[in-house]
PAZAPA-4460 file (N, C-alpha, C; in steps of 0.05 Angstrom, whole numbers, plus 32768, in hexadecimal, padded with zeros to 4 digits):
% residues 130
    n_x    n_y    n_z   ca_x   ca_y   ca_z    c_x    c_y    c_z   seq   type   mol
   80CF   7A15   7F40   80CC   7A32   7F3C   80E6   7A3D   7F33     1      X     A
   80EB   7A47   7F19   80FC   7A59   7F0F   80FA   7A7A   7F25     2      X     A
   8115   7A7B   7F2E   8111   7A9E   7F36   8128   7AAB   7F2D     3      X     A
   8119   7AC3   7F1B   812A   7ACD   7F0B   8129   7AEF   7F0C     4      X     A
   8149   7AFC   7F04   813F   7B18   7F00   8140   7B27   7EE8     5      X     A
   8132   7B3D   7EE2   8135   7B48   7ED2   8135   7B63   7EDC     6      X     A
   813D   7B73   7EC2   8148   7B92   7EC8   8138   7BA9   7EB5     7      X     A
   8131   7BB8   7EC1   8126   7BC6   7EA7   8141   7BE4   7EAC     8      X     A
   8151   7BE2   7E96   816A   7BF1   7E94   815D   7C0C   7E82     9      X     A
   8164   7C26   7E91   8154   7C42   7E8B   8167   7C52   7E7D    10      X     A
   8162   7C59   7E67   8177   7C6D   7E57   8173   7C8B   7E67    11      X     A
   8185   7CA3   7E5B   8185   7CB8   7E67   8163   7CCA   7E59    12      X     A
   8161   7CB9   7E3F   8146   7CC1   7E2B   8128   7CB0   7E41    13      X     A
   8126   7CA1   7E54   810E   7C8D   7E65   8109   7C82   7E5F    14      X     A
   811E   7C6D   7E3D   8111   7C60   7E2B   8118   7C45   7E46    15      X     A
   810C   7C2D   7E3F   811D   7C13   7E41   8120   7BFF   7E38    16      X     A
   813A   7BEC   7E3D   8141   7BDA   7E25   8138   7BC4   7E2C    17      X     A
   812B   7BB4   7E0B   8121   7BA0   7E11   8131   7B91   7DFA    18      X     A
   8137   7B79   7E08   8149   7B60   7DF7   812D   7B4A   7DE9    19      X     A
   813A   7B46   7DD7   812A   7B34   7DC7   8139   7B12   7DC8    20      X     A
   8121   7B03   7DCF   8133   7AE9   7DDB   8135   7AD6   7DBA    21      X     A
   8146   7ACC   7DB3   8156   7ABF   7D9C   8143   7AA0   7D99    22      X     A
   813C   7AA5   7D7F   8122   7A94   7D75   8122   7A75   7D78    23      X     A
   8140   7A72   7D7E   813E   7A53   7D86   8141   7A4C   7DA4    24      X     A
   8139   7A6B   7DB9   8133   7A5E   7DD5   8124   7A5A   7DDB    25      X     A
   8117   7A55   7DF0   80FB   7A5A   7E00   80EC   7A6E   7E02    26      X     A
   80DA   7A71   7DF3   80CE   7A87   7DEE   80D5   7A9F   7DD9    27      X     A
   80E4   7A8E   7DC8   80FA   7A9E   7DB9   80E3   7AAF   7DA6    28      X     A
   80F5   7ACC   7DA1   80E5   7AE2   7D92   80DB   7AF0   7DA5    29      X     A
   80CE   7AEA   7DBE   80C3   7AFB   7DD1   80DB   7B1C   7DD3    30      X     A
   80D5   7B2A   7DE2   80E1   7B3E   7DE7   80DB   7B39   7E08    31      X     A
   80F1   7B43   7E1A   80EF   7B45   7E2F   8108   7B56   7E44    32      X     A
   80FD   7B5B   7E5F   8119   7B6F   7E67   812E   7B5A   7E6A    33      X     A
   8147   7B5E   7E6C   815B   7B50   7E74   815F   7B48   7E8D    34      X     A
   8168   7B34   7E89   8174   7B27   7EA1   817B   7B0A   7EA0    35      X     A
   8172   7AF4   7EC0   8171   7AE1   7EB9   816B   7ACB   7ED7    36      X     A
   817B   7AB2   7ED8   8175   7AA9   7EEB   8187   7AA9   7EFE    37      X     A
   8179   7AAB   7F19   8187   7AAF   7F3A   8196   7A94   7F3C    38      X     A
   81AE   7A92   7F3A   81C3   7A79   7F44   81BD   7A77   7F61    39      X     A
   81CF   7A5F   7F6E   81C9   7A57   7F84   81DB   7A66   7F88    40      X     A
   81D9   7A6B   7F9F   81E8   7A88   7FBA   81F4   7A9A   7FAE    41      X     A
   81E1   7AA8   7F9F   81E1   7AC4   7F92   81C2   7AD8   7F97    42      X     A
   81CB   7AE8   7F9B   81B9   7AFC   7FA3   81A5   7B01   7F8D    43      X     A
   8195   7B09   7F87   8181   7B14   7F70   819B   7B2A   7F62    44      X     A
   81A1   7B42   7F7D   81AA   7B55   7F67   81C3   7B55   7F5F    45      X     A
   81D6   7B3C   7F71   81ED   7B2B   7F5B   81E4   7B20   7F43    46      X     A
   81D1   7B0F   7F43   81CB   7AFF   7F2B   81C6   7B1A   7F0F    47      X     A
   81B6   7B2D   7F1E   81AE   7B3D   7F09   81CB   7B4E   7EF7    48      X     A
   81DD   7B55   7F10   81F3   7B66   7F07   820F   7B57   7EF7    49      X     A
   820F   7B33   7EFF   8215   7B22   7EF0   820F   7B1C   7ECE    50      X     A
   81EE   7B21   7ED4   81E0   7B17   7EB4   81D9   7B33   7EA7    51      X     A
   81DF   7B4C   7EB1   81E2   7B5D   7E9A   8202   7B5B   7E8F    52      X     A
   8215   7B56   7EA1   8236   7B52   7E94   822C   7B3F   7E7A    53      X     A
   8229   7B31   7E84   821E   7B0F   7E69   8214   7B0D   7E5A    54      X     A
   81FA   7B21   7E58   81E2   7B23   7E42   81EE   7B37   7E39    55      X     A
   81F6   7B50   7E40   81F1   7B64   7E35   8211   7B74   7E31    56      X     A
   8227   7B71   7E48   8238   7B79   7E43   8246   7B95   7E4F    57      X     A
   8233   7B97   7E67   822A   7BB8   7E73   823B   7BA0   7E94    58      X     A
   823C   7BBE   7EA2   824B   7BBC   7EC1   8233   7BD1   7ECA    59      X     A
   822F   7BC4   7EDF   821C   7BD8   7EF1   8229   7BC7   7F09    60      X     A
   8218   7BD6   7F27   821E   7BD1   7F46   81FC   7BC7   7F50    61      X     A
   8207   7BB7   7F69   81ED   7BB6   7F71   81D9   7BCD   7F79    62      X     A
   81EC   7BE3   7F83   81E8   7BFE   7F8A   81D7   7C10   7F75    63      X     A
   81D7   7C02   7F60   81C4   7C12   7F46   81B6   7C04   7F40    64      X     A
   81AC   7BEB   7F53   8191   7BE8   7F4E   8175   7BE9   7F5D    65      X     A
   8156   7BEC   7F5A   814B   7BF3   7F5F   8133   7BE3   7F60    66      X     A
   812B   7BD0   7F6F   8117   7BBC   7F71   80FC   7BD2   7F65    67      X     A
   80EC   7BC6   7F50   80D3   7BCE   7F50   80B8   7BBE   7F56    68      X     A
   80B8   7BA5   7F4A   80A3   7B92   7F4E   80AB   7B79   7F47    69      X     A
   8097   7B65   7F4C   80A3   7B46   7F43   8085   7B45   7F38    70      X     A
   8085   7B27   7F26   806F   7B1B   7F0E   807E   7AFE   7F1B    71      X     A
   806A   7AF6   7F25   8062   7ACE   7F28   8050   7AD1   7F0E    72      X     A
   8060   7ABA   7F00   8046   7AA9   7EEF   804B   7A8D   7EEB    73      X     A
   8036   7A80   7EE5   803C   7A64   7EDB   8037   7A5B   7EBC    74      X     A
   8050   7A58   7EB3   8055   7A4E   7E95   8041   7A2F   7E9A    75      X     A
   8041   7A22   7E7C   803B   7A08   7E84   8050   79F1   7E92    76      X     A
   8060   79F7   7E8A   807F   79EB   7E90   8088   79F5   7EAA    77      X     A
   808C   7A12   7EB3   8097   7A10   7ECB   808C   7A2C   7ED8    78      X     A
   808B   7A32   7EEC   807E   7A4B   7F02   809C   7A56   7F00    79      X     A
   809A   7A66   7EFE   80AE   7A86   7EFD   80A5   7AA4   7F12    80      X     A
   80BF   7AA2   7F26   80B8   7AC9   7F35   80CD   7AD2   7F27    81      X     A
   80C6   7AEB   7F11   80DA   7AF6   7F0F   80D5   7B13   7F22    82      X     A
   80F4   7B1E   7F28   80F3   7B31   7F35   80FD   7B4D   7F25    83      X     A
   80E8   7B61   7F1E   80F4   7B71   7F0C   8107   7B90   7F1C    84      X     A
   811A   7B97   7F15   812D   7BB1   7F1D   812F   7BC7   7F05    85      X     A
   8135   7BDF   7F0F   8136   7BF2   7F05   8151   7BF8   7F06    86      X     A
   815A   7C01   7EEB   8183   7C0B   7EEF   817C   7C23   7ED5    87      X     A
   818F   7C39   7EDF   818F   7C4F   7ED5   81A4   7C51   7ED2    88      X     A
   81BE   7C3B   7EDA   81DC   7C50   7EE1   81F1   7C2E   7ED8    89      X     A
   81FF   7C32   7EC5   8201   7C1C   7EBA   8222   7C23   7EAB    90      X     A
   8235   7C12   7EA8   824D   7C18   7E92   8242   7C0F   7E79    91      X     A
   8259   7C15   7E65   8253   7C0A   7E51   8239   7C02   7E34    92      X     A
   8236   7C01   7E23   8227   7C02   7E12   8215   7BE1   7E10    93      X     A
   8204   7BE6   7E10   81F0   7BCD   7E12   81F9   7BBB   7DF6    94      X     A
   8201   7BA7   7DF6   8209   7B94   7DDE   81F5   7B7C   7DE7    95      X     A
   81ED   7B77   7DD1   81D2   7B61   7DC8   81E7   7B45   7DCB    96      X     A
   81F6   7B33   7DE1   8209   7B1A   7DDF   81ED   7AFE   7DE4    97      X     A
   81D8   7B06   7DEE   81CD   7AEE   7DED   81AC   7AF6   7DDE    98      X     A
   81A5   7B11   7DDB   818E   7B18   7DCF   8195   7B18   7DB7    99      X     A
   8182   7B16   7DA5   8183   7B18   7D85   8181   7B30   7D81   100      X     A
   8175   7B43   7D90   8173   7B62   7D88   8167   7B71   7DA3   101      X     A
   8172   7B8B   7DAA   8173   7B91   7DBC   8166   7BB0   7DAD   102      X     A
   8148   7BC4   7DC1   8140   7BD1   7DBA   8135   7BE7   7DD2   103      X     A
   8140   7C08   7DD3   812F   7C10   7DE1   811B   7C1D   7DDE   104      X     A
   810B   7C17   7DF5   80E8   7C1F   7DEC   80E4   7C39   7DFF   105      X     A
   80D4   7C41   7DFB   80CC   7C5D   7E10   80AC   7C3F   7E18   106      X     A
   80AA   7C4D   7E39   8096   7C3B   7E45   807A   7C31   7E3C   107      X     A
   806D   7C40   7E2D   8053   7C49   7E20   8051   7C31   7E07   108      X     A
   8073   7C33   7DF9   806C   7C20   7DEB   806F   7C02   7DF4   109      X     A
   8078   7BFF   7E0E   8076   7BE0   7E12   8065   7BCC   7E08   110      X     A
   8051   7BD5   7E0C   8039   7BC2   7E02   803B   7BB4   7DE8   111      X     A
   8045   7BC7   7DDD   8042   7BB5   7DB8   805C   7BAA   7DB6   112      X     A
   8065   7BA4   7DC5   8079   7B8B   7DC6   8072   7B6F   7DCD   113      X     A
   8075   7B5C   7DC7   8066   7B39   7DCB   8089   7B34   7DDD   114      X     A
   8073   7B2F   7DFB   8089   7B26   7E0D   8075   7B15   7E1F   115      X     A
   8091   7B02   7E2A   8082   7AF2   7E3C   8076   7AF9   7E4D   116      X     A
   805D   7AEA   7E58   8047   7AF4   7E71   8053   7AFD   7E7F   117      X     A
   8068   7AF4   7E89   8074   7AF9   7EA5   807F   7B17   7EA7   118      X     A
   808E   7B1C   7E92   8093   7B39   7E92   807B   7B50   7E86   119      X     A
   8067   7B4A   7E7C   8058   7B5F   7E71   8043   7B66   7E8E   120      X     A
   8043   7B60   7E9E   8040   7B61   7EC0   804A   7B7C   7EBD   121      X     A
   8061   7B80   7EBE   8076   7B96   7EC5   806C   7BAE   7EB4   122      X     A
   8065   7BAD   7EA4   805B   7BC9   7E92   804C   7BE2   7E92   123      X     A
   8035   7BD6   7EA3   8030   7BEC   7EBB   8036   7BFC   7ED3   124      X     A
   8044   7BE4   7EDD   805A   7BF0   7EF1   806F   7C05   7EE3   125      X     A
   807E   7C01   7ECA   8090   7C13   7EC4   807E   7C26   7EB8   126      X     A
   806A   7C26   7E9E   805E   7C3F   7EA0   8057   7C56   7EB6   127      X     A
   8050   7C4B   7ECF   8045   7C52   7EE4   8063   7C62   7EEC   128      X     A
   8074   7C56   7EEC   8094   7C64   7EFB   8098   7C76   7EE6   129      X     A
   8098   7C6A   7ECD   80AC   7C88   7EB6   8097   7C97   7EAC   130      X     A
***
């Protein structure tokens, strides 16, 4: 079992950003929230405040973030919990260092984005919040 986090990061506009994963990874072309995978003896909301520095290039605290829901699913290859958070309060300008393109959406439009199972779980939950 992969356990992993992701962030759904909130502009001052309630849009949020979604990274587009780079066509020669796993699942590459999908769109999905950022984040990534929980290291050994790291917390969820270390791993998360670690892998936005890395992916994206932003400083946040654990203190700005905001558990909302988790998505279990099973790929064919491997079972995945991702755990998704909410961050509103963030440094710095979001830079695309491991996404191919980085986009923000207002909630409504999530849907017409092609993302993995595991995160399109979450879409109702954030409509439901913003």
């Amino acid at each position: 079992m992969k356990l992993v986090v992701a962030c759904a990061l909130i502009d001052t506009d309630g849009r949020i950003l979604l990274a587009k994963r780079p066509n020669d990874a796993q699942m590459g072309g999908l769109w999905e929230f950022p984040g990534g995978k929980i290291e050994p003896e790291e917390t969820p909301e270390n791993a998360l405040v670690r892998e936005l520095k890395e992916e994206l290039d932003i400083d946040t605290h654990q203190s700005c973030l905001a558990p909302v829901c988790f998505s279990s699913y099973a790929y064919p290859d491997f079972q995945i919990l991702l755990l998704l958070y909410i961050c509103r309060k963030w440094k710095g300008r979001p830079r695309a260092l491991f996404a191919s393109e980085l986009k923000w959406v207002f909630a409504d439009d999530l849907k017409t984005y092609s993302m993995p199972q595991a995160n399109i779980e979450f879409i109702s939950h954030l409509q439901d919040l913003l």
